[in-house]
C-alpha positions in Angstrom: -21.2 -9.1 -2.3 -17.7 -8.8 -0.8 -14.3 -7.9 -2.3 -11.5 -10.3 -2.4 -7.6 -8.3 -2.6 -4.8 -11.0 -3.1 -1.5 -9.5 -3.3 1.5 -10.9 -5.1 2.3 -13.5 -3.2 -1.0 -15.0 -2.9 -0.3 -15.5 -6.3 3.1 -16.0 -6.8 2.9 -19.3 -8.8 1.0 -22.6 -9.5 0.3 -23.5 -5.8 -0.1 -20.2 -4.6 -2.7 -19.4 -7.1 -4.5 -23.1 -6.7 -4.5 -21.9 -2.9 -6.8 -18.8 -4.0 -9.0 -20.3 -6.2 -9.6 -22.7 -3.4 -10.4 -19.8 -1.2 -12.9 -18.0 -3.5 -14.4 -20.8 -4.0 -15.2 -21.5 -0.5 -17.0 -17.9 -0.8 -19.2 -17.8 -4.2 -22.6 -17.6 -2.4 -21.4 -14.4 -1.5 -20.3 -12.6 -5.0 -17.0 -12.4 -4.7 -15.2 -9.4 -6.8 -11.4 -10.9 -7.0 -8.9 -8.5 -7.3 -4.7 -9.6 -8.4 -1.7 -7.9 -7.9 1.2 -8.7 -10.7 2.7 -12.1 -9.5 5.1 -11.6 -6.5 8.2 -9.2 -7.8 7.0 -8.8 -11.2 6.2 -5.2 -10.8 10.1 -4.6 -9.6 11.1 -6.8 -12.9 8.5 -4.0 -15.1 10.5 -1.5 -13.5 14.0 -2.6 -14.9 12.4 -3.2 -18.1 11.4 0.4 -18.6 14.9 1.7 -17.0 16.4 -0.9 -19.2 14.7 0.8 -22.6 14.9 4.3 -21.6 19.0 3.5 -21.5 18.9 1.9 -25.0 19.6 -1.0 -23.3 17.8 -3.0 -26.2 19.7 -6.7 -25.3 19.0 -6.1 -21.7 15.3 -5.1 -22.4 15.2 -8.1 -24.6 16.2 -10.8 -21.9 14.1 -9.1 -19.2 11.0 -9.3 -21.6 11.7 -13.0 -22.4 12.4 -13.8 -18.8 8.7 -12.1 -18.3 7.0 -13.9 -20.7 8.3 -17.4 -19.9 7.4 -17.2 -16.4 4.0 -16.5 -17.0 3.8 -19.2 -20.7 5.1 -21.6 -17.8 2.4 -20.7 -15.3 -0.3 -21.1 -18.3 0.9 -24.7 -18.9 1.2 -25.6 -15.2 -2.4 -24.7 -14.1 -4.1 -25.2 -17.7 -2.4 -28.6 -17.9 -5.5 -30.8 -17.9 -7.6 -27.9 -20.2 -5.7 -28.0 -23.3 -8.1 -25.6 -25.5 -8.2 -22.6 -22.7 -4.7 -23.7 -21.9 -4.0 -22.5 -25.5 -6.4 -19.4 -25.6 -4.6 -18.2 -22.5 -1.4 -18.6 -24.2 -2.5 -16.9 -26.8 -3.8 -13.6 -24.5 -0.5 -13.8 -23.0 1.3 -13.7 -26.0 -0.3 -10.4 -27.1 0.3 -8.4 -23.7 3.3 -9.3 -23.6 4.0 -8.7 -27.8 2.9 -5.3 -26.7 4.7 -4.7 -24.0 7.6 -5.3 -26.2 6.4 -3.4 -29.5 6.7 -0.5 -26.8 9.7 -1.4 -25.0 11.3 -1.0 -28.7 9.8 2.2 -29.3 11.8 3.6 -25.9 14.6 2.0 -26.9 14.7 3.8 -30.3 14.0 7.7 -29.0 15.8 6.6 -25.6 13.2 8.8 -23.6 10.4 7.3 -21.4 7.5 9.8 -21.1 5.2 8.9 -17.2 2.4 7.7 -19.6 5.2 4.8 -20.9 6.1 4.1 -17.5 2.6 3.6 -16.5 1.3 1.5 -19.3 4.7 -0.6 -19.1 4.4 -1.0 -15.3 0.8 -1.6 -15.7 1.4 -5.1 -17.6 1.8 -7.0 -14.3 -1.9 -6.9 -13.0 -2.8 -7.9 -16.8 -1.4 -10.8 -16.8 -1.8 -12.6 -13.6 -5.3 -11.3 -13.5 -5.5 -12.8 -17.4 -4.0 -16.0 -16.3 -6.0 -16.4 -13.1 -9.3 -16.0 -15.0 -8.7 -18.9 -16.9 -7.1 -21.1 -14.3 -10.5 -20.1 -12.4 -13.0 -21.2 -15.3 -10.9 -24.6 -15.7 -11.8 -25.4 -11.8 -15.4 -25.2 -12.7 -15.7 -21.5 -11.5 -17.5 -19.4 -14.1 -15.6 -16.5 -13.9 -16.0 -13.1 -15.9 -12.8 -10.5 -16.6 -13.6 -7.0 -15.5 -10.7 -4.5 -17.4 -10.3 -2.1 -14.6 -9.2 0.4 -16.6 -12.8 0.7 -17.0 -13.9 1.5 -13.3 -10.9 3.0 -11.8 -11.2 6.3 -12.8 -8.5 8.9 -11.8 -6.5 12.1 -12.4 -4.1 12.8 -15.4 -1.4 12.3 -13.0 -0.2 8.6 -15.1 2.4 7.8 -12.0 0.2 8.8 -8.9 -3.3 8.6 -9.9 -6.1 10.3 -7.8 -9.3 8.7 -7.6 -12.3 10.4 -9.0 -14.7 8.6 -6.4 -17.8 10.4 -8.5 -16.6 8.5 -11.3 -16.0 5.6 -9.8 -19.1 5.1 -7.7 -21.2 5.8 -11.0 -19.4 2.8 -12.8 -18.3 0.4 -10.7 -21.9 -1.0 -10.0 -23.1 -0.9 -13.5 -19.9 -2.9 -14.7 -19.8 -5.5 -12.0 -23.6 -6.2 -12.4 -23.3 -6.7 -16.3 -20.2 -8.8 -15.8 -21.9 -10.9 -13.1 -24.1 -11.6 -15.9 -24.1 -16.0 -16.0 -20.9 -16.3 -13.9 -20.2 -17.2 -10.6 -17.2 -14.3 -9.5 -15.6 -11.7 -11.2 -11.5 -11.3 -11.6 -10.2 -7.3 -12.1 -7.3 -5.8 -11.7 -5.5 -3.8 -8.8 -3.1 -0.7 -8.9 -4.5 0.4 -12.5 -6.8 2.4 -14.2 -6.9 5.4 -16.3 -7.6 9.0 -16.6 -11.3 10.6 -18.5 -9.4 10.6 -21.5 -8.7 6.9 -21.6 -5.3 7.1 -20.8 -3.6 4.6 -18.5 -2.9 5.9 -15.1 -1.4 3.9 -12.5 -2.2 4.5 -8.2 1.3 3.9 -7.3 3.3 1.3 -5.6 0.9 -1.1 -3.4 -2.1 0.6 -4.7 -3.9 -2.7 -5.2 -5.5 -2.9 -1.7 -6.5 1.3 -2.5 -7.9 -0.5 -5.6 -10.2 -2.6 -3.9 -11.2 -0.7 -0.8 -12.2 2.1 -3.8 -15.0 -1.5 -5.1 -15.8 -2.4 -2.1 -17.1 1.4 -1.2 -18.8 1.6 -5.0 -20.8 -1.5 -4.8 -21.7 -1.3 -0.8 -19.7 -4.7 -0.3 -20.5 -6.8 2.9 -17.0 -6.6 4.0 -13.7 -6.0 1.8 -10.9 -9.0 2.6 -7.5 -8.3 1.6 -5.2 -11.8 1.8 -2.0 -11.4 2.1 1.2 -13.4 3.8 0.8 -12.8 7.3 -2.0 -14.0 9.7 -3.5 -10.7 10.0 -2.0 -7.5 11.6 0.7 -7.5 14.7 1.7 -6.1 17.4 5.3 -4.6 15.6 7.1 -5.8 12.5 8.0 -9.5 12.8 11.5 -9.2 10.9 12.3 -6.6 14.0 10.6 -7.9 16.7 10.7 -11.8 17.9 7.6 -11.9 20.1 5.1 -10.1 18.3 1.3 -10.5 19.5 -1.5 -11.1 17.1 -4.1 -8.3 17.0 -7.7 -10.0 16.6 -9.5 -6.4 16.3 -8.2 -2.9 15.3 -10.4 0.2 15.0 -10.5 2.1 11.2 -8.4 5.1 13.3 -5.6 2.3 14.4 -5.6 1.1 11.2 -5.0 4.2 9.6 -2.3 5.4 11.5 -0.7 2.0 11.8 -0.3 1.8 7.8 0.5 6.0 7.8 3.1 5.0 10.4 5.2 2.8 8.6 3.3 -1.0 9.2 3.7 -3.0 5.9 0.3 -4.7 6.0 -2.1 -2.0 4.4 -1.5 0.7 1.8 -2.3 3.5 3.8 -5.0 5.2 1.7 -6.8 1.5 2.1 -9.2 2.4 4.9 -10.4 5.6 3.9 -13.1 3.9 1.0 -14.1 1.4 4.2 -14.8 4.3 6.6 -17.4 6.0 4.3 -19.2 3.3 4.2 -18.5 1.4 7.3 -17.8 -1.7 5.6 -15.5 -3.9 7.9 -12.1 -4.9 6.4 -10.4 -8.2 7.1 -6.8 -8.9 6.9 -6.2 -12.6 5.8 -3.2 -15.0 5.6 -3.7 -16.8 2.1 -1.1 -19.5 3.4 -3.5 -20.5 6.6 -7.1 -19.6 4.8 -8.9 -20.8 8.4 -7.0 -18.3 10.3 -9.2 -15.7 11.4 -6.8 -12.7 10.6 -7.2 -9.0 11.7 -10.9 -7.7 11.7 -10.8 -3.7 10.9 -13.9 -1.8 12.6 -15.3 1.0 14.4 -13.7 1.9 16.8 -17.1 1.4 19.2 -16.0 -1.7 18.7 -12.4 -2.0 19.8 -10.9 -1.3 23.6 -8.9 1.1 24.7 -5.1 0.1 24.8 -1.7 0.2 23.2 -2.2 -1.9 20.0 1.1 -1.7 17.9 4.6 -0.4 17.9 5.3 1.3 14.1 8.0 3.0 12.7 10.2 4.3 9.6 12.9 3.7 9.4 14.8 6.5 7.2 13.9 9.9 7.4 14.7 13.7 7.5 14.2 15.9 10.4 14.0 19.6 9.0 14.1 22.4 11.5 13.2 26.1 10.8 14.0 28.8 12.4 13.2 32.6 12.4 12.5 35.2 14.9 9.8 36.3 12.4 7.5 34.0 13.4 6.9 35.3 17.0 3.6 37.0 17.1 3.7 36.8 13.1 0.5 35.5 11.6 0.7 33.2 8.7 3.9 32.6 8.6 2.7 28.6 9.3 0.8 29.4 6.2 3.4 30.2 4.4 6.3 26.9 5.6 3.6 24.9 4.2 2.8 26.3 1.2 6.1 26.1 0.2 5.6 21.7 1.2 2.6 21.7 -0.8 3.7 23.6 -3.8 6.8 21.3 -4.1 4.3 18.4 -3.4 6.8 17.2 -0.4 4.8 15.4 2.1 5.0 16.0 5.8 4.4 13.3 8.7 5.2 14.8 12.0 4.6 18.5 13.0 6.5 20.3 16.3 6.4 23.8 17.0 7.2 26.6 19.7 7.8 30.0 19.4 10.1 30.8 17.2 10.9 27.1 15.8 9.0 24.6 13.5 9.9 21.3 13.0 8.9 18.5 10.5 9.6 15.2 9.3 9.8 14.0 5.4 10.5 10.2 4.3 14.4 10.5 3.4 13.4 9.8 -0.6 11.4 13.4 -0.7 13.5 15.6 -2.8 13.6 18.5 -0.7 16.1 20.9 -2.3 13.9 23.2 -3.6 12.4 23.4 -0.3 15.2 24.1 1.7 16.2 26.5 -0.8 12.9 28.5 -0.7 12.3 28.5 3.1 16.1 29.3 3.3 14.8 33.2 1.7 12.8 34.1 5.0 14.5 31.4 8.1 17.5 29.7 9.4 16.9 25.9 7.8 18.9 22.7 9.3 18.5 19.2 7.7 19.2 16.3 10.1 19.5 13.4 8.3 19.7 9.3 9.5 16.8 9.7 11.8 14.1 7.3 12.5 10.8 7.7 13.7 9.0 5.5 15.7 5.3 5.4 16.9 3.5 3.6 19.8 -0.3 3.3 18.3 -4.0 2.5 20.0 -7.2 3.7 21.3 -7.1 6.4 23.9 -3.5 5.5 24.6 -2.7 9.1 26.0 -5.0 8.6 28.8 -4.0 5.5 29.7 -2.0 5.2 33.9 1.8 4.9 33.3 1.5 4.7 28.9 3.6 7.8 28.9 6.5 6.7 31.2 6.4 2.7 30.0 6.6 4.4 26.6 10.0 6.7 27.0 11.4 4.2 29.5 13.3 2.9 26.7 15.0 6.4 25.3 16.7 7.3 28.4 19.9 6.0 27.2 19.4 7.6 23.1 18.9 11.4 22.0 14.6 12.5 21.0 15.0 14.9 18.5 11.6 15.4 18.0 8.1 14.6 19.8 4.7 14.8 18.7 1.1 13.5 19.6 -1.6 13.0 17.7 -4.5 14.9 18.1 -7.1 11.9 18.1 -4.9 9.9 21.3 -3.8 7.4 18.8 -0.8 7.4 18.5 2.6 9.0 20.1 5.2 9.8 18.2 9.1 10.3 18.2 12.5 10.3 16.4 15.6 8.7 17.3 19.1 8.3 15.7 18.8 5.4 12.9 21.4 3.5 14.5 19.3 3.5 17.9 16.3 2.2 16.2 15.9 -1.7 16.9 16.9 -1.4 20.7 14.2 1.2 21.2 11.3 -0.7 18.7 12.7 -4.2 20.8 12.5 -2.4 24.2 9.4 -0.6 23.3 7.6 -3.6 22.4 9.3 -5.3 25.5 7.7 -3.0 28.5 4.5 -2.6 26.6 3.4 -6.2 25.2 5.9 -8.4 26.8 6.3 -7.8 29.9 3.5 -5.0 30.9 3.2 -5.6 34.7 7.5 -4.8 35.4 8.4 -1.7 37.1 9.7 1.0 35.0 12.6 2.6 36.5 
């Protein structure tokens, strides 16, 4: 059995989608569990339709709703062209998410106050529908295909925005729910980014929490490998809208993986490879637009060679630097900084410290007010704001002849505000000025893929 992730624009519209059913075609002796995301920028147009009713906006709301549910009554008739009875069932299913995503859309309107739970169930009407559509498109090309609501399997805390993953919950149902829906078909559609709470209420897993969604199968029914198709031929080297000459990466170890997608790489939610790593099932990153490319394989790292493999980064973020004399010879004061993180539920990338100093970065859309005001009581706190961080990523890269000075060659001429390294020699870490950040990612990328073999001065 494997797991098949295609994101939105693998199924974007009518030849996107006949390009996937193509492709799991080509794979039903294997079992394929499909997994959708919404079609390509539905999710953002959910979004405006639940600002749009929590402002009262009810003509606004209106047009974004009918602009939803023409593009997808469209789709219907374009793929079910030649299947007139599903063609009209689908309409029909289509019809009454979208009837219901208005019925509440209304309600918003009326009270103008939209509660998380709203959000999530409005938000959640993407993955519903394409998945909905896709199911039928699939059974009209002669695939027998079965609709798993994933609500049902993806089990998850009360949190309706950010969902948690119960993985006890999960494991215990996923297998029992596949197996009975594998029941006289040939592959299985569900849904990514979605699920719900042990109440039954609908939860979300956040923005690009469909590849989380089916890593989190994969690890519940043992899958032979988990493939997640996307846009790209498999992972790079850097970003490709940054950098001109990227290299394709064949192989990438779980760790480089991790850190790439942690790091700021676009290809994989970050929280993807953790399912794969507990049960060592190898992922695949897959280019729906060039289905025989052979994409990025994701495995062991016993596997993979030592060496630079990518240059990361992110691009907007927050430097915080606190100061007190009170930490010298002080123990848990540490304790304390980052209790103060956790309680405000502010995440934390990079760590530096010394004697008397800690320093940290936080993505620049944290709220961190509360934070600075608290750890404000007890040190000296300074923000730093417009920074950029930028990470050189691969196996064993610290002990590598001349990584270190081929990787700071390129800052000489730019202010480091911050250095840190991780503790697994994966990845090395720094922050620049914003403004300094696509000379150092291009000259970065330059003395370590490009041209490798030229002196550094």
């Amino acid at each position: 059995m494997i797991v098949m992730k295609f994101g939105g624009t693998s199924v974007a519209n009518f030849e996107a989608i006949t390009r996937t059913i193509f492709i799991v075609g080509g794979k039903l002796d294997q079992k394929p569990i499909v997994v959708v995301s919404a079609l390509s920028k539905v999710t953002d147009a959910l979004y405006k339709i639940s600002d749009a009713a929590a402002s009262r906006d009810k003509a606004l709301t209106a047009e974004l709703i009918d602009q939803l549910r023409q593009r997808h009554y469209n789709l219907v008739r374009e793929l079910l062209e030649h299947s007139p009875a599903l063609q009209q069932e689908a309409l029909g299913k289509v019809g009454e998410i979208c009837d219901s995503l208005e019925s509440l859309a209304n309600a918003i309107c009326a009270v103008g106050e939209l509660s998380d739970r709203n959000k999530a169930i409005i938000i959640s009407n993407g993955e519903l529908l394409s998945s909905t559509i896709i199911c039928y498109a699939m059974n009209s090309k002669g695939i027998k295909t079965h609709f798993i609501d994933a609500r049902k399997m993806m089990i998850t805390s009360d949190s309706y925005l950010k969902g948690e993953p119960i993985l006890e919950e999960i494991t215990s149902r996923v297998p029992k729910i596949v197996e009975q829906a594998y029941e006289g078909a040939a592959a299985v559609i569900t849904q990514g980014f979605i699920g719900s709470n042990l109440q039954g209420e609908q939860t979300v897993l956040g923005r690009g929490g469909s590849d989380y969604s089916a890593s989190l199968i994969g690890m519940a029914v043992d899958a032979e490998r988990i493939e997640i198709w996307t846009d790209v031929d498999g992972v790079r080297s850097a970003d490709p809208r940054r950098v001109a000459n990227t290299k394709y990466l064949e192989k990438i170890s779980f760790e480089e993986a991790a850190e790439m997608a942690h790091f700021g790489a676009k290809v994989l939610h970050p929280l993807t490879i953790e399912p794969a790593v507990k049960k060592n099932i190898p992922l695949y990153v897959l280019n729906s637009m060039n289905p025989s490319g052979k994409g990025t394989a994701i495995l062991q790292s016993e596997y993979i060679e030592d060496g630079v493999k990518s240059v990361s980064f992110k691009e907007n973020i927050r430097v915080i630097n606190i100061f007190s004399m009170r930490m010298i010879n002080t123990s848990g004061f540490l304790r304390r900084v980052f209790e103060i993180f956790s309680e405000n539920k502010v995440s934390v990338d990079l760590i530096s410290t010394s004697e008397a100093n800690i320093s940290v970065t936080v993505d620049a859309s944290e709220k961190i007010d509360k934070v600075v005001q608290q750890l404000s009581e007890f040190a000296d706190v300074i923000v730093d704001d417009d920074k950029s961080q930028v990470s050189v990523i691969g196996k064993n890269i610290v002990r590598l002849n001349g990584m270190l000075k081929k990787t700071f060659a390129p800052l000489k001429k730019c202010n480091v505000y911050m250095i840190s390294q991780g503790a697994s020699f994966v990845n090395i870490s720094f922050v620049v000025d914003r403004e300094e950040l696509n000379d150092v990612v291009n000259q970065l990328h330059y003395h370590l893929f490009e041209n490798p073999d030229a002196e550094v001065m």
